[in-house]
C-alpha positions as CSV (number, residue, x, y, z in Angstrom):
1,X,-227.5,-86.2,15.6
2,X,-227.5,-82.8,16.6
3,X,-227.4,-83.3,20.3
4,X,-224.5,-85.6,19.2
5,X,-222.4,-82.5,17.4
6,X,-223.3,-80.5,20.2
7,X,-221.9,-82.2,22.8
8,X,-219.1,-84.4,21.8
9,X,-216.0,-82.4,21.9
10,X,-217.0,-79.9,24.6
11,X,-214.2,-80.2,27.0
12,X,-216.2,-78.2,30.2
13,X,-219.1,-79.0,32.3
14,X,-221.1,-77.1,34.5
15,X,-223.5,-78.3,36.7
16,X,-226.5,-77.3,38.3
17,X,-226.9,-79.5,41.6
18,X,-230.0,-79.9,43.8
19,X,-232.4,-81.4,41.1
20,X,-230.0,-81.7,38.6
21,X,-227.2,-84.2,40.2
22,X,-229.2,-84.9,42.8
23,X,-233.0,-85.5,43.9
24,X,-233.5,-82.3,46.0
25,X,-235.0,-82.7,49.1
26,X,-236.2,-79.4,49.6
27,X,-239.2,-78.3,50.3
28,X,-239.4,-74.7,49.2
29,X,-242.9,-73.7,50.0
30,X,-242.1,-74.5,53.6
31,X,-239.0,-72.6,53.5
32,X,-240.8,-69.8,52.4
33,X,-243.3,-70.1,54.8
34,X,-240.6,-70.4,57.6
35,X,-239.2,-67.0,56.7
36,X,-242.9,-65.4,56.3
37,X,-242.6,-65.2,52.3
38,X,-245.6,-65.6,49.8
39,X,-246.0,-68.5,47.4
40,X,-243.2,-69.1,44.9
41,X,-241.7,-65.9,45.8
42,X,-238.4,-66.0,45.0
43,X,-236.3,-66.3,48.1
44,X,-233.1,-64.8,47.4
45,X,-234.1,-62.4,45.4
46,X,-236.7,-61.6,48.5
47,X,-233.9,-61.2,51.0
48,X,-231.4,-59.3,49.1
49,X,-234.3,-57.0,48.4
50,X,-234.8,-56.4,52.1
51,X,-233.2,-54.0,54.7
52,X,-230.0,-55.4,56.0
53,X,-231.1,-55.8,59.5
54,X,-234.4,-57.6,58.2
55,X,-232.7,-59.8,56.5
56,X,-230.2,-60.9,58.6
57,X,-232.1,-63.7,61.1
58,X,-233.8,-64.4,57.5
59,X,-229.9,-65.5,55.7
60,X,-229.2,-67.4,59.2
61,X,-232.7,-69.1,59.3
62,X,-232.4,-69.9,54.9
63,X,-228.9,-71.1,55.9
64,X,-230.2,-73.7,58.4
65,X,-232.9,-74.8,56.8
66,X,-231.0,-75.6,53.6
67,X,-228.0,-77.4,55.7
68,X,-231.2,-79.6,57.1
69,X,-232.4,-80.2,53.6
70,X,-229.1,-81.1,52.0
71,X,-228.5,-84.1,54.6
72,X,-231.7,-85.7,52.9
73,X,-230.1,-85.2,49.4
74,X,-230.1,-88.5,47.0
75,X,-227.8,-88.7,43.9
76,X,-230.4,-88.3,40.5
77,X,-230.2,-91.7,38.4
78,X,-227.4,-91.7,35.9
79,X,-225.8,-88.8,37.6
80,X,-222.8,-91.0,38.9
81,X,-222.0,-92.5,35.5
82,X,-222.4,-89.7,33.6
83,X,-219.4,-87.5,36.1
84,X,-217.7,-90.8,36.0
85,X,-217.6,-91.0,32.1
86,X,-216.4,-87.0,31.3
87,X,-213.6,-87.4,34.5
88,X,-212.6,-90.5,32.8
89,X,-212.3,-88.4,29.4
90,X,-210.5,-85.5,30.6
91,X,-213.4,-82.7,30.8
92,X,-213.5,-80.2,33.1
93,X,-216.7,-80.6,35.8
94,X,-217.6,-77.6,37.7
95,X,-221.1,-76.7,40.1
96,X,-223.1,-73.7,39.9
97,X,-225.5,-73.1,42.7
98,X,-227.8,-70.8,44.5
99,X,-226.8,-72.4,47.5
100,X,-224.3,-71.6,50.3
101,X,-220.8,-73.8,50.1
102,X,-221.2,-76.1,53.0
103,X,-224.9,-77.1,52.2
104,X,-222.8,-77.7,48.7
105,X,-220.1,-79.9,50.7
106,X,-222.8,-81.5,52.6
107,X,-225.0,-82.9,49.9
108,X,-222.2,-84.0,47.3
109,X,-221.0,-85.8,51.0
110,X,-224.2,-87.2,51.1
111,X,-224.5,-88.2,47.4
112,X,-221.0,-89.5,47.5
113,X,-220.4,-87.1,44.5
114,X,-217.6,-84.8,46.1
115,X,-214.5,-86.6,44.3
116,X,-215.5,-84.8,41.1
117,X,-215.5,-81.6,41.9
118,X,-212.6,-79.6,43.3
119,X,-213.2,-76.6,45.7
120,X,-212.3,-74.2,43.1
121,X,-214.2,-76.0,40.4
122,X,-217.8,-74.6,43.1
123,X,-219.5,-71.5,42.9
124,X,-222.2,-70.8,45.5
125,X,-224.3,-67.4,45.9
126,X,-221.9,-66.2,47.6
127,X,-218.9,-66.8,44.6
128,X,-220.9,-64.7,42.2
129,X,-224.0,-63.2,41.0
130,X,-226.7,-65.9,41.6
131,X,-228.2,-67.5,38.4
132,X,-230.1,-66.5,36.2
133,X,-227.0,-64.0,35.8
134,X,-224.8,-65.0,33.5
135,X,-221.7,-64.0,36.1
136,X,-221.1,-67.6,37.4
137,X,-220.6,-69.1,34.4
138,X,-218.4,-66.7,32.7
139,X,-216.3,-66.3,36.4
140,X,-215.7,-70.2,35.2
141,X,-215.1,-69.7,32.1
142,X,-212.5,-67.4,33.3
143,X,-210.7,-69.6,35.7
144,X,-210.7,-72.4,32.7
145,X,-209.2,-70.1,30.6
146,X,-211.9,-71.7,28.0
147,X,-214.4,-70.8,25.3
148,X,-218.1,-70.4,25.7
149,X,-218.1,-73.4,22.4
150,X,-216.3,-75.4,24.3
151,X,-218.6,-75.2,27.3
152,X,-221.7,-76.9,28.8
153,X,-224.2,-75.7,31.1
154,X,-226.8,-78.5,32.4
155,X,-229.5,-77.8,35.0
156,X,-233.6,-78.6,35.6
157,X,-234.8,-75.0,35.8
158,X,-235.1,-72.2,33.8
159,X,-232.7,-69.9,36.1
160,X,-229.5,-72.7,35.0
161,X,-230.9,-72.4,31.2
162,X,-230.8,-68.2,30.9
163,X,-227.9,-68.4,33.2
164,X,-226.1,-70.7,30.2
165,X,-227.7,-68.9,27.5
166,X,-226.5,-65.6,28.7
167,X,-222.9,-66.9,28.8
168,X,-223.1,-68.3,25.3
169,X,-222.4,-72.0,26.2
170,X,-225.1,-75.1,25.2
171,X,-227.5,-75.6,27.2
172,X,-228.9,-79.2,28.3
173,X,-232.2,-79.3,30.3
174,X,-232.9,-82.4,32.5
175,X,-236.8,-82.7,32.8
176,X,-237.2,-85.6,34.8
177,X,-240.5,-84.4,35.7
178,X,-241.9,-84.2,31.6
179,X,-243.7,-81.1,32.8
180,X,-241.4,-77.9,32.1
181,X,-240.1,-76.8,28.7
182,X,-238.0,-73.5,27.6
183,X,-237.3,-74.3,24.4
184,X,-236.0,-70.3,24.0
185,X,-232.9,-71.2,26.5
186,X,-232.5,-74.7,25.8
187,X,-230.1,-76.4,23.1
188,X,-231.2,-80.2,24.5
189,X,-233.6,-81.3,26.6
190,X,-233.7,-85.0,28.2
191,X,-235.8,-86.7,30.9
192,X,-232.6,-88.3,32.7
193,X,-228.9,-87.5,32.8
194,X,-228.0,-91.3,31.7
195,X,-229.5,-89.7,27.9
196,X,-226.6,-87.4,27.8
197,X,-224.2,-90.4,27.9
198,X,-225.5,-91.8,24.3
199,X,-223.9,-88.6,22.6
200,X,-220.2,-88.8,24.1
């Protein structure tokens, strides 16, 4: 019931995507090892904290490897139905990603999931201050001309929760794994994103 309340009348959605609305290919510790970083080190944050000229064969390598990784994308399971069922009720779906806007073109191309989501309705890294900032979500908030209690923020890792939480919106984790909780940063928490249809 409370998941219910929470969500039924919010009018905007934003959306995580790689492992959220769509089963990431990505393997990240070979990324990292690609562009000579250590074990879960977090690779943007790496780079930007690097000289310029370091980083720059680093940004064009990332790039690359990502744009490989996004052809490989699947769409998650209930993902579809869910974006189908809140077009088909007027909300407002937007993505907000760490990742660079063509790999976002290319894997909603390859999920067959583009036709939700309007250009302006994207931002990538480059669009704002990457999650876990709050920036992206309030830039969206913004453009909507909308309320932060009117407003949804769903994603599978912590970085899409505080990024929610810092803008004031709800918060839905997907957990399709069962093996991550953050209960601090999340409002709901389900396994799949065909649970989130049962409260709309």
């Amino acid at each position: 019931m409370r998941a219910a309340n929470l969500l039924k009348h919010r009018n905007h959605w934003i959306f995580d995507l790689d492992g959220t609305l769509t089963v990431s290919a990505h393997d990240f510790e070979h990324i990292r090892r690609e562009l000579g970083l250590a074990p879960e080190t977090p690779i943007l944050e790496a780079l930007h904290a690097m000289p310029e000229a370091e980083a720059a064969p680093l940004w064009k390598l990332l790039n690359e490897l990502e744009f490989y990784y996004a052809g490989k994308a699947s769409v998650m399971q209930g993902a579809a139905e869910l974006l189908q069922k809140l077009h088909d009720d007027g909300r407002q779906l937007a993505i907000l990603t760490r990742n660079t806007m063509p790999v976002v073109k290319h894997t909603l191309e390859a999920c067959r999931l583009e036709h939700f989501f309007p250009l302006e309705h994207i931002l990538d890294r480059d669009s704002c201050i990457p999650k876990p900032s709050p920036d992206g979500v309030k830039r969206l908030l913004d453009f909507w001309r909308a309320e932060a209690d009117d407003t949804v923020m769903v994603g599978d890792y912590l970085y899409d929760l505080e990024a929610g939480k810092g803008a004031g919106v709800v918060t839905i984790h997907v957990d399709t794994r069962g093996d991550a909780d953050w209960p601090k940063y999340t409002d709901i928490r389900v396994e799949g994103l065909g649970e989130i249809t049962n409260y709309l």
